[in-house]
BAGUKE-740140 format. One line per field, with one value per residue: residue in three letters; y negated, z negated, x negated of N, C-alpha, C in turn. Coordinates in steps of 0.001 Angstrom, whole numbers, plus 500000, padded with zeros to 6 digits. Each point is the difference from the previous one (the first is absolute). Layout:
fido: ala|...
nnorth: Y|...
nup: Z|...
neast: X|...
canorth: Y|...
caup: Z|...
caeast: X|...
cnorth: Y|...
cup: Z|...
ceast: X|...
# end
This chain:
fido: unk|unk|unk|unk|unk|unk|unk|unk|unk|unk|unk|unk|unk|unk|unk|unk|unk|unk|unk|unk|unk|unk|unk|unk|unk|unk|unk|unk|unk|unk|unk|unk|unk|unk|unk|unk|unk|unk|unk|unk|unk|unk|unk|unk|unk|unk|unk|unk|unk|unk|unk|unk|unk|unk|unk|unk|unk|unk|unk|unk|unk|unk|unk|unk|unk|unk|unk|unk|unk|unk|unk|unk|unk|unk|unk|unk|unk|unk|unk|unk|unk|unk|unk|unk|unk|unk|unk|unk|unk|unk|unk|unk|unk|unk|unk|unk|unk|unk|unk|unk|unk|unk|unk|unk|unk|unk|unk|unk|unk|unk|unk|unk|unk|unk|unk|unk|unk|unk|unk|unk|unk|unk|unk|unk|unk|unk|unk|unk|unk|unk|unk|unk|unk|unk|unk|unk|unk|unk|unk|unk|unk|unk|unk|unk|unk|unk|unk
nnorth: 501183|498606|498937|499781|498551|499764|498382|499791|501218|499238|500808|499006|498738|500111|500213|498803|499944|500545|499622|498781|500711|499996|498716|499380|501327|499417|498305|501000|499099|501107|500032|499473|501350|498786|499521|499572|501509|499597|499679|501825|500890|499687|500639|501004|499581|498338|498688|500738|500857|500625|500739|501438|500917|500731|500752|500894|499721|501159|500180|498593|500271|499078|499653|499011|499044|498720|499653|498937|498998|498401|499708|498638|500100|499324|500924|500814|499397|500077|501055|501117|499837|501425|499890|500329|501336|500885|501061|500770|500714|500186|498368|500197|499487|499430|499330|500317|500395|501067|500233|499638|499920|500554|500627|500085|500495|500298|500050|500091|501011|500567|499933|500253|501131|499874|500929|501459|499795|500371|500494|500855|501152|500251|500021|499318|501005|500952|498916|499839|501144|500173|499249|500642|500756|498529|499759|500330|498308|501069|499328|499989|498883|500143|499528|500548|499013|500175|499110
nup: 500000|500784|499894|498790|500362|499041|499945|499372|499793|499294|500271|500949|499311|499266|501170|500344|499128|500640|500961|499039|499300|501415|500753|498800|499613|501012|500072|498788|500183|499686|498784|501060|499977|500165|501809|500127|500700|498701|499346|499902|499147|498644|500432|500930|499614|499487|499474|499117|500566|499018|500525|500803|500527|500527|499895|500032|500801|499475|500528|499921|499771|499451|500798|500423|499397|500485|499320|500609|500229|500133|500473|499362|500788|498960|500529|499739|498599|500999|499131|501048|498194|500379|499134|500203|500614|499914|500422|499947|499094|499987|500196|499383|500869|499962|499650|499001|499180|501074|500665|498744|500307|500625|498709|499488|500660|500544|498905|500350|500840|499648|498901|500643|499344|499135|499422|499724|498734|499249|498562|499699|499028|499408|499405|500922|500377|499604|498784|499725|500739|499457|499130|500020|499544|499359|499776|498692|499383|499858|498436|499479|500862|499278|498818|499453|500116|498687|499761
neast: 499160|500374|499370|500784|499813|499803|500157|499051|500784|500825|500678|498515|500412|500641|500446|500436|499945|501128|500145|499914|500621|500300|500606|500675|500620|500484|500065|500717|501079|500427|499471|498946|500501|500361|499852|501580|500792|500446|498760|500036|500885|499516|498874|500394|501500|499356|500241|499435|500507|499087|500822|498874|500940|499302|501321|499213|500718|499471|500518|500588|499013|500118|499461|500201|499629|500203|499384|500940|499058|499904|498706|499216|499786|499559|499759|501385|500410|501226|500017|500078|499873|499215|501070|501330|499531|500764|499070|501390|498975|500537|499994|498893|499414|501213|499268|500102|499052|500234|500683|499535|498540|500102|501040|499080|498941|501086|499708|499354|500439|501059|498979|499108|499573|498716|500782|499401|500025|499060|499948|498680|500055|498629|500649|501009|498861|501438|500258|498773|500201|501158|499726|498808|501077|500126|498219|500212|499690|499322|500344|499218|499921|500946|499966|500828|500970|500405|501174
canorth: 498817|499273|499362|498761|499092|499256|499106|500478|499115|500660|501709|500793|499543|501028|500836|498799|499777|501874|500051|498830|500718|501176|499076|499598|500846|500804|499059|500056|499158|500425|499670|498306|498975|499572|499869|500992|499150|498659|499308|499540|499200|498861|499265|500423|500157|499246|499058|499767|500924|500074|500816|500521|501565|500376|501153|501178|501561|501027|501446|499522|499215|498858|500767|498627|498875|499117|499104|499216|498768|499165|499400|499261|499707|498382|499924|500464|499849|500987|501216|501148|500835|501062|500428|501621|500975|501490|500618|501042|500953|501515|498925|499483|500501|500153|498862|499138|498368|499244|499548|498994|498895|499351|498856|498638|499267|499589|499144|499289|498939|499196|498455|499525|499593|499834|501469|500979|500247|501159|500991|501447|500652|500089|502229|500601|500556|500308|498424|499774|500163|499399|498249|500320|500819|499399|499283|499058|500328|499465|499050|500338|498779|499016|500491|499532|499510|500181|499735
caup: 500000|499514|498958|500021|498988|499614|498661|498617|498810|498220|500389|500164|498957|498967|500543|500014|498749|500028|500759|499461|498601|501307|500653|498514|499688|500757|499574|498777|499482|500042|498711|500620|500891|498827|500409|499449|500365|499522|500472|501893|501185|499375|500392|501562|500744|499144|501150|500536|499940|500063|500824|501047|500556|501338|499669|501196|499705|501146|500035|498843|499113|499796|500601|499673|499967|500141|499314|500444|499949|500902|499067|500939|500519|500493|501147|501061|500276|499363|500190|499263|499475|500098|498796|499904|500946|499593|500606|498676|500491|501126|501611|500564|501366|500810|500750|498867|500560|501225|500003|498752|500359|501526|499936|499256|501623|500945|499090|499656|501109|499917|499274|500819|498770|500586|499579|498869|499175|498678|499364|499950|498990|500787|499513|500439|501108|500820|500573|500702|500980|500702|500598|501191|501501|500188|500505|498948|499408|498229|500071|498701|499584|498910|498687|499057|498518|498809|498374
caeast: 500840|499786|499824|500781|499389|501121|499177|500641|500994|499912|500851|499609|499107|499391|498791|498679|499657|498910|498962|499579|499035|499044|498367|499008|499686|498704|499225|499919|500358|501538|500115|500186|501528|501258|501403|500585|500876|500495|498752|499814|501552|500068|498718|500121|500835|500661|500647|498094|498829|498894|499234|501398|499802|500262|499802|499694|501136|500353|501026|500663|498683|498739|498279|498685|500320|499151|500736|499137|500310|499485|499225|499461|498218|499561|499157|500924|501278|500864|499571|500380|499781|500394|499595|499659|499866|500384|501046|500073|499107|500503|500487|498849|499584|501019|500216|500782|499154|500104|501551|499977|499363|500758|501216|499655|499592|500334|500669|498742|499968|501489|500391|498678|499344|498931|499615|500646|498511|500266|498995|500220|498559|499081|499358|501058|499924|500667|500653|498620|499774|501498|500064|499044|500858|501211|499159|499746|498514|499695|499039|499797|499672|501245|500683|501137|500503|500929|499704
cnorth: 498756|499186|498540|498999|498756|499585|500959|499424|500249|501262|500717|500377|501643|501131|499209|500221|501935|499292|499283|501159|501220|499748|499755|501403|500505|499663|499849|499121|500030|499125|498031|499809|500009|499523|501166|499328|499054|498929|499307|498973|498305|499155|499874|499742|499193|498627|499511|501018|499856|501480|500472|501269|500244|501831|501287|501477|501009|501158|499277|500149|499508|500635|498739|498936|498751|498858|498354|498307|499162|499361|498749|499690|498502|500290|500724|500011|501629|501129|501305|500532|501219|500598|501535|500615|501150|500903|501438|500999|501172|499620|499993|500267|500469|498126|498946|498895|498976|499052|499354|499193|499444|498929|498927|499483|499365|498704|498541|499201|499506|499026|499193|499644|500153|501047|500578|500833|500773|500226|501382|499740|500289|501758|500202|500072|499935|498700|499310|500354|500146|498735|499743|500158|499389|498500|498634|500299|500160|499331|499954|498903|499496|500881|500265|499392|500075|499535|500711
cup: 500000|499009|499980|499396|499549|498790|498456|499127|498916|499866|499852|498516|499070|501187|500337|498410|499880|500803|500009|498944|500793|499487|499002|499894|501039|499703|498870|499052|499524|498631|500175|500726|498994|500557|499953|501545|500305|500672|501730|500603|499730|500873|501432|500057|499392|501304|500431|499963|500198|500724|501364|499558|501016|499845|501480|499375|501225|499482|498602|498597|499697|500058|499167|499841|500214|498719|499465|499603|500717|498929|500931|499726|500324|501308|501174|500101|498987|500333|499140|499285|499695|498139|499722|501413|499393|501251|499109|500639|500712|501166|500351|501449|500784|500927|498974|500090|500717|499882|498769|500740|501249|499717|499114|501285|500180|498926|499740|501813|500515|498823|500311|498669|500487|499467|499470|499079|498895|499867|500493|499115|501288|499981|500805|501519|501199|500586|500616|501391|500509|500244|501138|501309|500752|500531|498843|500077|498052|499906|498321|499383|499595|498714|499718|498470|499773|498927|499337
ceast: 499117|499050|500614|499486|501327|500306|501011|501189|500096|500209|498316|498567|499663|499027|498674|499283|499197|498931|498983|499090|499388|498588|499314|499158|498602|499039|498959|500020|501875|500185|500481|501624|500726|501345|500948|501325|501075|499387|499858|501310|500035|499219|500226|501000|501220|499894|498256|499047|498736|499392|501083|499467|500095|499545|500568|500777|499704|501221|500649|499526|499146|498637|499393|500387|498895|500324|498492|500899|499613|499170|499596|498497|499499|498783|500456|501242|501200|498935|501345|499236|500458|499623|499595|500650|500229|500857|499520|499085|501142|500807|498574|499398|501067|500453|500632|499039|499553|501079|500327|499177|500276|500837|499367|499188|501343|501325|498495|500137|501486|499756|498879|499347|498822|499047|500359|498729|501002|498749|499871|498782|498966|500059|501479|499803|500983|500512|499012|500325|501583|499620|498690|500464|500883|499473|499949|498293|500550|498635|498925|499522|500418|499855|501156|499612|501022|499957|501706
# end
């Protein structure tokens, strides 16, 4: 069957939030999530949202989700920030990712933003070389901060 892409709704939140404690977990960081999905609907889907979904169904279950914001760049302007990327380990290598990043491409050039950036860990191989494949540079020349 198919793969369907199609922005997220509240209905789809509590599996967003599994899949949210996926990625922490892989990460090894599961103990750091504290959103809950209340949270999300409050935050995504109030008269200002602060985020989108853009979630990938095959055979009428949620495979992946994109979940992202607009950030701005004093040296480029709007940018898609790509926060988090999850497609569920047993959708994997079936085109799910594909077809998630495509639709943020082609959402980055219907709002003529002037890009699309995110994080990945340096030890996350497999995302290392999906975003390679897709003709991103990574870059190691920046820090993060946090306070």
């Amino acid at each position: 069957m198919s793969i369907v892409i199609r922005p997220g709704v509240v209905e789809d939140l509590p599996e967003v939030v599994d899949m949210i404690r996926e990625l922490a977990d892989y990460e090894k960081s599961l103990e750091q999530v504290e959103v809950t999905a209340d949270i999300l609907e409050k935050d995504g889907f109030g008269d200002h949202p602060y985020f989108w979904l853009t979630i990938a169904e095959k055979d009428g279950e949620i495979a992946g989700l994109a979940f992202y914001f607009i950030r701005y760049s004093t040296w480029k302007g709007k940018t898609l920030y790509l926060e988090d990327f999850v497609v569920k380990t047993k959708f994997r290598r079936q085109g799910i990712g594909t077809a998630l990043f495509n639709d943020l491409k082609r959402k980055v050039a219907e709002e003529n933003l002037a890009g699309l950036v995110w994080q990945v860990l340096d030890w996350n191989q497999p995302a290392i070389d999906f975003y390679r494949k897709h003709g991103a540079s990574i870059s190691s020349d920046w820090l993060d901060g946090k306070l």
